[in-house]
C-alpha positions as CSV (number, residue, x, y, z in Angstrom):
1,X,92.4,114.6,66.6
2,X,92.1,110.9,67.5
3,X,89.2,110.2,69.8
4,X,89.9,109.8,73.7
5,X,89.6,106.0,73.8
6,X,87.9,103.6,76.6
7,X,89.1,100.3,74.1
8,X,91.6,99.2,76.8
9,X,92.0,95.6,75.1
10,X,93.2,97.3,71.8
11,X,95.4,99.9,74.3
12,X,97.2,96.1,75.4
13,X,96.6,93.8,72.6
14,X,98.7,96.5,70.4
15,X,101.2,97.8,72.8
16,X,99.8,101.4,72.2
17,X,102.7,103.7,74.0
18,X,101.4,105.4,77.2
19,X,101.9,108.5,78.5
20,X,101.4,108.3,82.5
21,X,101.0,111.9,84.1
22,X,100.5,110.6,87.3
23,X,103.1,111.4,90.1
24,X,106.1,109.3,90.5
25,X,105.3,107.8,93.8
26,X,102.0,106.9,92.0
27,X,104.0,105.2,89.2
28,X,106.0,103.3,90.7
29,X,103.1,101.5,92.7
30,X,102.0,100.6,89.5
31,X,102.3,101.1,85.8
32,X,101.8,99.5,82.5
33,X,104.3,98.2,80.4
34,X,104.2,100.1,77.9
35,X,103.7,103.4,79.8
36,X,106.7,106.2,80.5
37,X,105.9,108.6,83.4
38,X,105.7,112.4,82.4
39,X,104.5,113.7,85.2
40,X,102.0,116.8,85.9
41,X,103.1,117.2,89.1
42,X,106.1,116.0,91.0
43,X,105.4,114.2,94.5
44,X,106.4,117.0,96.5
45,X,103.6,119.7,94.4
46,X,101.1,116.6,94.7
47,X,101.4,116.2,98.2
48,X,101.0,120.6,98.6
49,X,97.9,120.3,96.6
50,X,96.6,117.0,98.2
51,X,97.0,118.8,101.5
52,X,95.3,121.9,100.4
53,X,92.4,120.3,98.8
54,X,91.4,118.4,102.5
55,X,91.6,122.0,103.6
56,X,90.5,124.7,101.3
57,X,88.8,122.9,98.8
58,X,89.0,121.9,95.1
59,X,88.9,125.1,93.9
60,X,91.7,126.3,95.6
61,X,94.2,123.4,95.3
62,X,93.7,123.8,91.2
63,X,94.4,127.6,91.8
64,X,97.0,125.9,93.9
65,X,98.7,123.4,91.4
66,X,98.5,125.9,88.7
67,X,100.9,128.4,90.9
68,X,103.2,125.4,91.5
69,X,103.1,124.5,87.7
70,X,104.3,128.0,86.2
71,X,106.5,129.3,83.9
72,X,109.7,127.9,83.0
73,X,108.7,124.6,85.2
74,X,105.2,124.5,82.9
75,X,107.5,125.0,79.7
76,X,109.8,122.2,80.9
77,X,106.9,119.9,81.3
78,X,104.9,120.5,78.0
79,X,108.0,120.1,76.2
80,X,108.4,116.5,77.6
81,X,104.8,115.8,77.1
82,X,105.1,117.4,73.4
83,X,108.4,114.9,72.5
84,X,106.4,112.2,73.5
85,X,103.8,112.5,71.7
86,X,105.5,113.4,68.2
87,X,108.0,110.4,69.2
88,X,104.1,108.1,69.8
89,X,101.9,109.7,67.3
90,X,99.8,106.1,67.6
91,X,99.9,106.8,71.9
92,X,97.5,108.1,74.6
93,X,97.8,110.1,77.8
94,X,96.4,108.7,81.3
95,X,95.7,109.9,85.1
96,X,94.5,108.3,87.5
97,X,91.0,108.4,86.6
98,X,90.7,110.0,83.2
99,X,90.3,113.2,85.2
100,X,91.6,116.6,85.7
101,X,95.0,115.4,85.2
102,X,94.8,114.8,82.2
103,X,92.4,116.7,80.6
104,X,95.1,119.5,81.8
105,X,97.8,117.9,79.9
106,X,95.7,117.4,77.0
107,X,94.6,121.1,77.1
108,X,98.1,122.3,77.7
109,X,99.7,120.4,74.8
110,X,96.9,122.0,72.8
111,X,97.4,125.5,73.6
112,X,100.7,125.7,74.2
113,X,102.5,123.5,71.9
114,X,99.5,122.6,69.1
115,X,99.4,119.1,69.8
116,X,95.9,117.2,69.8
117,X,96.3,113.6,72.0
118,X,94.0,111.6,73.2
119,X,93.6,110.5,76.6
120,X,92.2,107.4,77.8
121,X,89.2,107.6,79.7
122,X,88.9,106.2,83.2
123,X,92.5,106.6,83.5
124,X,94.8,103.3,85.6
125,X,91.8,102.8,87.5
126,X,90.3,101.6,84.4
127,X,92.8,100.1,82.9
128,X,94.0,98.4,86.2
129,X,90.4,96.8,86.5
130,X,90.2,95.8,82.9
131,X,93.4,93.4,83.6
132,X,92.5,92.0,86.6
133,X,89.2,91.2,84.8
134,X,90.9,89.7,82.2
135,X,92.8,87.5,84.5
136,X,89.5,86.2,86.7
137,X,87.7,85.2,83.4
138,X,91.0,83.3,81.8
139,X,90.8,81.4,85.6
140,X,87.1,80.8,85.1
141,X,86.8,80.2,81.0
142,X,90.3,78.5,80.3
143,X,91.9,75.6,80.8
144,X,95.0,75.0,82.4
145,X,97.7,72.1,83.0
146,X,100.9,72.5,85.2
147,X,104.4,71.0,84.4
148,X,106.2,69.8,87.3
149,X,109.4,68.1,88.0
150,X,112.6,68.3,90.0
151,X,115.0,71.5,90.8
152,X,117.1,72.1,87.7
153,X,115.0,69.4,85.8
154,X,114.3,72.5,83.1
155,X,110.9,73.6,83.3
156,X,111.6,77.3,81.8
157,X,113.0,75.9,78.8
158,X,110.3,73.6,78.1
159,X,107.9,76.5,78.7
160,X,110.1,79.0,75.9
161,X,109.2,76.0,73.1
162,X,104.9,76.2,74.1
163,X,103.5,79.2,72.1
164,X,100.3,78.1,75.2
165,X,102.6,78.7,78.0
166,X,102.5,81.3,80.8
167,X,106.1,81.9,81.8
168,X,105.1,83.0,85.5
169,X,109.0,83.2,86.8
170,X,109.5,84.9,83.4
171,X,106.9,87.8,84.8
172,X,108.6,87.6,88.6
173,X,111.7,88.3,87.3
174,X,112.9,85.2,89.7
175,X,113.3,81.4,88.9
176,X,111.0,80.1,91.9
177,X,113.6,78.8,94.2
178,X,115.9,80.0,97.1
179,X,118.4,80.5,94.6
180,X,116.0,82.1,92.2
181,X,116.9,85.9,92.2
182,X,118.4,87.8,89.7
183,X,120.7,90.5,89.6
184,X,118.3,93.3,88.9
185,X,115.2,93.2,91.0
186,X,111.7,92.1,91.0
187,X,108.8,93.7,89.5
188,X,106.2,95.3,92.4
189,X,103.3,93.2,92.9
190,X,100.7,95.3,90.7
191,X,103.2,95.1,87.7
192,X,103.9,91.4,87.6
193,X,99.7,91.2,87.9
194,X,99.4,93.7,85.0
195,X,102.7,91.3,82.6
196,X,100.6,88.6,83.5
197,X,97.3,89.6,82.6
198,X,98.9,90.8,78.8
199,X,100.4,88.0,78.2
200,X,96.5,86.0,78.7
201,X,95.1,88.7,77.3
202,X,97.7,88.7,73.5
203,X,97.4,84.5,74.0
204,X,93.6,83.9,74.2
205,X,93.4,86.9,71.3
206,X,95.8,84.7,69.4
207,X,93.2,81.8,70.0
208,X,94.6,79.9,72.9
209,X,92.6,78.6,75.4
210,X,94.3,76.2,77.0
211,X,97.4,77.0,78.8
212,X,100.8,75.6,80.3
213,X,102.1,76.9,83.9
214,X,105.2,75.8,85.5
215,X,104.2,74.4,88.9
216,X,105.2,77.1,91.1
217,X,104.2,78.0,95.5
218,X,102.1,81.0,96.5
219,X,104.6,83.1,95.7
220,X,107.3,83.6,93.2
221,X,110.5,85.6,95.0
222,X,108.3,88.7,96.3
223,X,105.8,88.1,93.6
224,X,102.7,86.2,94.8
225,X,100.3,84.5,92.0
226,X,97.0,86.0,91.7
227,X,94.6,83.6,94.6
228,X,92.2,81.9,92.2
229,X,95.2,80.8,90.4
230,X,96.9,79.5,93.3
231,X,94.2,77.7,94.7
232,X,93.4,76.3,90.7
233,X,97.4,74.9,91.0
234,X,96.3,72.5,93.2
235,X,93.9,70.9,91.1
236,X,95.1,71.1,87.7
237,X,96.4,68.2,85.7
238,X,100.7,67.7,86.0
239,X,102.8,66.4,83.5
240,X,105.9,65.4,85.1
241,X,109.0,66.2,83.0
242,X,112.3,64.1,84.2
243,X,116.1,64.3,82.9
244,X,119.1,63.0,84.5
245,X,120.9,64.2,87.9
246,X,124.1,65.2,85.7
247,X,122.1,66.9,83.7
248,X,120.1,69.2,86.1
249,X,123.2,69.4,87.7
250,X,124.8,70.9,84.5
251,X,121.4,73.2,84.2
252,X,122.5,74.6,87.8
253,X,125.7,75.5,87.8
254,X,124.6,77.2,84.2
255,X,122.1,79.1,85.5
256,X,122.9,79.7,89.2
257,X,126.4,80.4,89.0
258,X,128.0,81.1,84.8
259,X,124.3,82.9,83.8
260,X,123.8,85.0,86.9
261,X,127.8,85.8,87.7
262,X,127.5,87.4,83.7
263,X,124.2,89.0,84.8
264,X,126.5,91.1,87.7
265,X,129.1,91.8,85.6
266,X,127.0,93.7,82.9
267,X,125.0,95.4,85.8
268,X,128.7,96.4,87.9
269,X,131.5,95.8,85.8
270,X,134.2,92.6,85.8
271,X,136.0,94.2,89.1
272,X,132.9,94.8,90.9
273,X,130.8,92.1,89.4
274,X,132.1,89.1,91.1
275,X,132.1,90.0,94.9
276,X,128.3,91.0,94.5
277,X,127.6,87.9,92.6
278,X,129.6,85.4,95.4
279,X,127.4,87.7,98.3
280,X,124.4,86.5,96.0
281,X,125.2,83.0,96.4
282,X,126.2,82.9,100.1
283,X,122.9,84.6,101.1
284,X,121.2,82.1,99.4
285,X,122.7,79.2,100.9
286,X,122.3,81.2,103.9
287,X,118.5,81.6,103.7
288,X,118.0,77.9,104.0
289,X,120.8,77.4,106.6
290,X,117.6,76.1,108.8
291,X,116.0,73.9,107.0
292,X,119.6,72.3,106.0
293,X,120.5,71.6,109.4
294,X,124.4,72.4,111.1
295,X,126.5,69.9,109.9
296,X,124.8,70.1,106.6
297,X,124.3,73.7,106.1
298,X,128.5,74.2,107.6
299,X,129.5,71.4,104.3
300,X,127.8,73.0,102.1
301,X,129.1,76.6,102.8
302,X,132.6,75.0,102.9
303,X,132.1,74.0,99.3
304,X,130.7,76.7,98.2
305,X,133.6,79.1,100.1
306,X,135.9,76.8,98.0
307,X,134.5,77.0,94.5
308,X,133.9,80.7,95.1
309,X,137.3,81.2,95.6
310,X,139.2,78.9,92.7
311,X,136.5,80.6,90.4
312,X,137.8,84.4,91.7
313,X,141.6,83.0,91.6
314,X,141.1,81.3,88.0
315,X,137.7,81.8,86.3
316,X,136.7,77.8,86.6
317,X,133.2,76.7,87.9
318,X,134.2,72.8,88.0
319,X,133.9,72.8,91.9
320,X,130.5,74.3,91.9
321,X,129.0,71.0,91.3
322,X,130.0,69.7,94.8
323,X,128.0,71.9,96.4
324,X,125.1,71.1,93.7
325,X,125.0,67.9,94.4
326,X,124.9,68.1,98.2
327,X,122.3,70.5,97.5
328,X,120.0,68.3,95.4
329,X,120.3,64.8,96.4
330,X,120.1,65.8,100.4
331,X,117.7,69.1,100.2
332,X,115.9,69.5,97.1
333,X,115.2,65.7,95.7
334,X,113.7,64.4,99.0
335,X,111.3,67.7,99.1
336,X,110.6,67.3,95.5
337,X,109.9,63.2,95.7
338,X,107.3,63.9,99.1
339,X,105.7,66.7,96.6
340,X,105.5,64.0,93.5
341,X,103.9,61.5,96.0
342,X,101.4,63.6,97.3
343,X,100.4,64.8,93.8
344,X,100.6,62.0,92.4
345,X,96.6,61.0,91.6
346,X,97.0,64.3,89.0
347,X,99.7,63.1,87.3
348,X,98.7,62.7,83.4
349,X,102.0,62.1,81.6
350,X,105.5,62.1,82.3
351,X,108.4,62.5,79.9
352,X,111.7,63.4,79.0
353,X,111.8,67.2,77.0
354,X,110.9,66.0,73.7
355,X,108.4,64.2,75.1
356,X,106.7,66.6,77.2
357,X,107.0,69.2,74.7
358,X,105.5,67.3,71.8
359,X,102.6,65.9,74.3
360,X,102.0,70.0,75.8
361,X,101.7,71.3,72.3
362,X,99.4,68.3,71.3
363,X,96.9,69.0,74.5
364,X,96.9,72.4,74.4
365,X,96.6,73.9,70.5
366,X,94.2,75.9,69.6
């Protein structure tokens, strides 16, 4: 048998496959990437033996938990936990704390199905810890510059081409904005910390110590930034990437409107697709609506109303840039150009894309 194993860097560094036998409510709080809940116990059975344990005692919520985890329901669950592990022969078994859990599973899968696995010891809690470590020293030991410009001006693409870069709205699941939602949701806040603290974890293992963020607020859709990171933001160098309006314009409509309609349509269908994807839009018009102003905010939903229904009548997304443009020059630009000013003093280069890119790489390679 493989040794239980406390290595959680080598658990994330290599993507080892995870077996989490935590309740589902529990897993859904917060998991690990590469983890797939087989539970011990259903939420229901947890809460009966959570209940009796404040009660009677440990001893009698295991007698407990073993009465609720019987016969053909016990079968049912060693034979997930036993396809697992001869799908993950390189994998590992968790709890909560490396506990009773899962030295249950691991004792089961022995006796009843012949399986030595390993479990990690310490369980989440350890594992959970170990990230957020990992995440507090990269803030105190690394380096970091932050790539700023305006709405649609491409930051996420520039990011894709830096091998340094930590693609922050790429963990969210969101691109930043009011706009910024996709059609399937958000991570919860403890998984977007545990993407994040991977993706520092595999870059400063692959020698990087000096990394690219895109300049982003407290929080990214639902997803806020861990606070030492936030508060670093507002210090760390900028490089300023600029492009043309038409251009960002183009990048808009692409995104906002061709990319995320496609995005509803895979996730509903063609017929249902569209009408979820045009709610999208209006609501995020709509979530601004204040800081537009009435005659503003009433234009721009009239535009909108219009492109929305020539694109249902006809498929084309040429009247999408009215709205766009209203949208940048009087909303977004004049927020963006107060931002530049007052960042101004940490300004160290500014660039078109090739530009940028080749001066990012140059600053931060290992």
């Amino acid at each position: 048998m493989r040794e239980n194993s406390s290595n959680y860097r080598d658990l994330f560094l290599n993507d080892r496959p995870l077996m989490d036998v935590r309740a589902p409510i529990e897993f859904r709080k917060g998991a690990f990437p590469q983890a797939i809940n087989r539970p011990l116990m259903e939420d229901a059975e947890r809460e009966k033996v959570g209940t009796c344990y404040k009660q009677r005692g440990q001893e009698a919520a295991i007698e407990l938990g073993h009465r609720l985890v019987s016969g053909a329901v016990k079968e049912q669950r060693i034979a997930a936990w036993a396809a697992f592990a001869r799908a993950n022969p390189e994998g590992y078994l968790y709890c909560f704390r490396g506990g009773l859990r899962s030295q249950i599973v691991q004792q089961w899968l022995k006796s009843e199905a012949g399986i030595d696995y390993p479990r990690v010891v310490g369980g989440y809690k350890a594992m959970r810890t170990f990230l957020i470590d990992t995440t507090e020293q990269a803030m105190a030991q690394c380096r970091f510059v932050v790539l700023g410009g305006y709405t649609g001006i491409g930051k996420t693409e520039v990011l894709a081409q830096l091998p340094s870069a930590l693609d922050l709205e790429g963990h969210a699941n969101h691109r930043g904005s009011s706009f910024g939602r996709h059609a399937t949701p958000q991570p919860g806040q403890i998984d977007f910390d545990n993407r994040l603290a991977i993706d520092i974890l595999k870059k400063r293992a692959a020698g990087f110590e000096h990394f690219v963020l895109e300049d982003e607020g407290r929080m990214v859709g639902s997803c806020s930034l861990p606070l030492s990171l936030c508060r670093g933001m507002q210090e760390y160098p900028l490089v300023w990437l600029e492009d043309s309006f038409e251009n960002r314009v183009e990048r808009i409509l692409k995104d906002y409107v061709i990319d995320l309609l496609a995005e509803f349509v895979a996730l509903h269908g063609a017929e249902q697709g569209f009408p979820v994807f045009a709610e999208r839009l209006r609501q995020s018009l709509s979530n601004i609506q204040r800081r537009l102003g009435g005659e503003r905010a009433q234009r721009l939903v009239a535009l909108m109303d219009e492109a929305l229904a020539e694109q249902a009548r006809s498929g084309a997304v040429d009247l999408h840039r009215a709205w766009i443009e209203g949208l940048l020059r009087e909303y977004y630009d004049p927020m963006y150009a107060f931002q530049q000013e007052k960042k101004r003093e940490r300004v160290i280069f500014t660039g078109n894309r090739e530009e940028v890119i080749g001066y990012l790489a140059r600053l931060t390679c290992r």
